[in-house]
C-alpha positions as CSV (number, residue, x, y, z in Angstrom):
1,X,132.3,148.9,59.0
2,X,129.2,150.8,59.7
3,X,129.2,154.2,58.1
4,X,128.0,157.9,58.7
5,X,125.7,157.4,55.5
6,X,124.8,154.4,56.1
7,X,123.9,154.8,60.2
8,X,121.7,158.1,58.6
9,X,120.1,155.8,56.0
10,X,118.7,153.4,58.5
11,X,117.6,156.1,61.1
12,X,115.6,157.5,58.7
13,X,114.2,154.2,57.5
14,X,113.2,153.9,60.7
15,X,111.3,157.3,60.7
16,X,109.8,156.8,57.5
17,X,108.3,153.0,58.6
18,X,107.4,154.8,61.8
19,X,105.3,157.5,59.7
20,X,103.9,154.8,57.0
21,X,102.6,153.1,60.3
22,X,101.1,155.7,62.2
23,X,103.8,155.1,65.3
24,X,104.0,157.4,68.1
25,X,106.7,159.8,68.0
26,X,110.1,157.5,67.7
27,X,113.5,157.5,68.8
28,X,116.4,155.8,67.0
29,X,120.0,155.4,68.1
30,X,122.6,153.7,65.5
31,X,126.1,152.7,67.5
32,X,129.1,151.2,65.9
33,X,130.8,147.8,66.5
34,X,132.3,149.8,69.2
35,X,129.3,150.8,71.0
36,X,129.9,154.7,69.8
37,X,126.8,156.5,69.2
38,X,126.7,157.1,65.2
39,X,123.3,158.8,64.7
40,X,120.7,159.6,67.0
41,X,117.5,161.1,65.8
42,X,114.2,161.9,68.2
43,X,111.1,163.3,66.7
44,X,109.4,165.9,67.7
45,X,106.9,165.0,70.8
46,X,109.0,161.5,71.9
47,X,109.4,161.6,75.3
48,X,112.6,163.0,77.0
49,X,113.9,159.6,77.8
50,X,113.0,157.9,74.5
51,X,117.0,158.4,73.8
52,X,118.5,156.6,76.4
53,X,115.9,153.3,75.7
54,X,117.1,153.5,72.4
55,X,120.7,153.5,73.2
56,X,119.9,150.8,76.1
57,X,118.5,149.0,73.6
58,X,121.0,149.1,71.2
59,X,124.0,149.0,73.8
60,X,122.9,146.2,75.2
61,X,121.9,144.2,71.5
62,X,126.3,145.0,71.1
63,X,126.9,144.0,74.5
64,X,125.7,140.6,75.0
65,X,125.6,139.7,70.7
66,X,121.6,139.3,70.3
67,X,119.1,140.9,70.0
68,X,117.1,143.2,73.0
69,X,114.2,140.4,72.3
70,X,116.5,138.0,73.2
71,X,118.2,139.6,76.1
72,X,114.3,140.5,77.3
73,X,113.7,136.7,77.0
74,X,116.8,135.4,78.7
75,X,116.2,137.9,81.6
76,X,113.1,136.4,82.7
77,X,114.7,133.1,82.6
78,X,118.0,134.5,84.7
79,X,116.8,136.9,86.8
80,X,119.9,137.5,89.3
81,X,122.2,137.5,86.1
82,X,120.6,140.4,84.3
83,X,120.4,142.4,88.4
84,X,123.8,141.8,88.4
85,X,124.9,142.6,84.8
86,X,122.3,146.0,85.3
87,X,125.0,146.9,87.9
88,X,127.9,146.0,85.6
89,X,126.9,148.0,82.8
90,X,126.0,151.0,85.2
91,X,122.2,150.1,83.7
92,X,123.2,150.9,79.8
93,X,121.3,147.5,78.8
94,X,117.3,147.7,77.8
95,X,116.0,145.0,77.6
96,X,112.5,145.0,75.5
97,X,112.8,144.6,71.7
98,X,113.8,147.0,69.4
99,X,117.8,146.7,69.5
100,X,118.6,145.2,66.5
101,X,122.2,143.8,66.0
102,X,123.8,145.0,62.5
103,X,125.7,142.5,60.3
104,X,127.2,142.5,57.0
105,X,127.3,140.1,54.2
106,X,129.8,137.5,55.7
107,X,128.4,137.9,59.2
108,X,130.3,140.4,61.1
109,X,128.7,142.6,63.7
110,X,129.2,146.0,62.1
111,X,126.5,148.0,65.0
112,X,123.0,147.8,66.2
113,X,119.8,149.9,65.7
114,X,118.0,150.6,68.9
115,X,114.1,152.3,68.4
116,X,111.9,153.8,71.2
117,X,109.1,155.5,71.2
118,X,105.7,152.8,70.1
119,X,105.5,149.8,71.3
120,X,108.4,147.4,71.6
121,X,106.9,145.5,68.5
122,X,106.8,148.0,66.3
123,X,109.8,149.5,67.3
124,X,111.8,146.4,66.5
125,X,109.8,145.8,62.9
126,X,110.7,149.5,62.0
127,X,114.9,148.5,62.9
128,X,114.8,145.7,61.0
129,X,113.1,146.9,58.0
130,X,115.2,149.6,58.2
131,X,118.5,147.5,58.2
132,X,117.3,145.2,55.4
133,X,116.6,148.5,53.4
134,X,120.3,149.3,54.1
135,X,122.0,146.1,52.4
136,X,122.3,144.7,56.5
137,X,121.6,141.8,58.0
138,X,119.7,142.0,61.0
139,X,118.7,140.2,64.1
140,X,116.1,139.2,64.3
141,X,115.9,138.7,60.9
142,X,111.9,139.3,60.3
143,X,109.9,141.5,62.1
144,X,107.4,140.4,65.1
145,X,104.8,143.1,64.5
146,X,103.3,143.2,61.0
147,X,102.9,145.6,58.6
């Protein structure tokens, strides 16, 4: 189970990595197993659509069971599969990196992390930092973009 505390822990993980990096202004989103918005934090100057990516991106990591870099990947590969699944999921899904599935210790999907707001790179490093901060297990498991 993915907790209030714990959904606000990794959100603002994700701000503080955002800061220690010099990021644009970010967005994070932290949904349950469920798909139920948990937190939701946008800093000051992030663009007004910033929340919906990171939903999209998070929404979409729960959706399908990996990782908006691997949803990105697979959609160039299946094109007319990811049109038709943008009409499915009334175009909830985002997929660039930075939605970050959520496990626990034995493995079970407990939420994702999705991160707007600097490049898709960073966004995903500051998730999964933040969810390896927070005890989770995350995937991707390392970071693309370095520190």
């Amino acid at each position: 189970m993915l907790s209030f505390d714990i959904a606000q822990r990794i959100a603002h993980t994700v701000l503080e990595e955002g800061r220690r990096r010099g990021t644009a202004p970010l967005t994070v989103a932290v949904l349950d197993a469920g798909g139920h918005q948990v937190v939701l934090y946008r800093q000051d100057g992030a663009g007004i659509v910033r929340p919906q990516i990171a939903v999209g991106k998070a929404w979409g990591s729960l959706g399908l069971g990996f990782s908006s870099r691997g949803i990105a990947e697979a959609a160039k590969r299946f094109p007319g599969f990811f049109d038709a699944l943008a009409v499915a999921s009334d175009g909830r899904m985002f997929p660039a990196p930075g939605g970050v599935l959520l496990r626990d210790g034995s493995g079970v999907i407990v939420g994702a992390v999705g991160v707007s707001g600097d490049s898709s790179d960073v966004d995903e490093a500051c998730a999964v930092i933040a969810a390896r901060e927070a005890g989770l297990v995350s995937e991707p498991a390392m970071p693309v973009a370095s520190a």
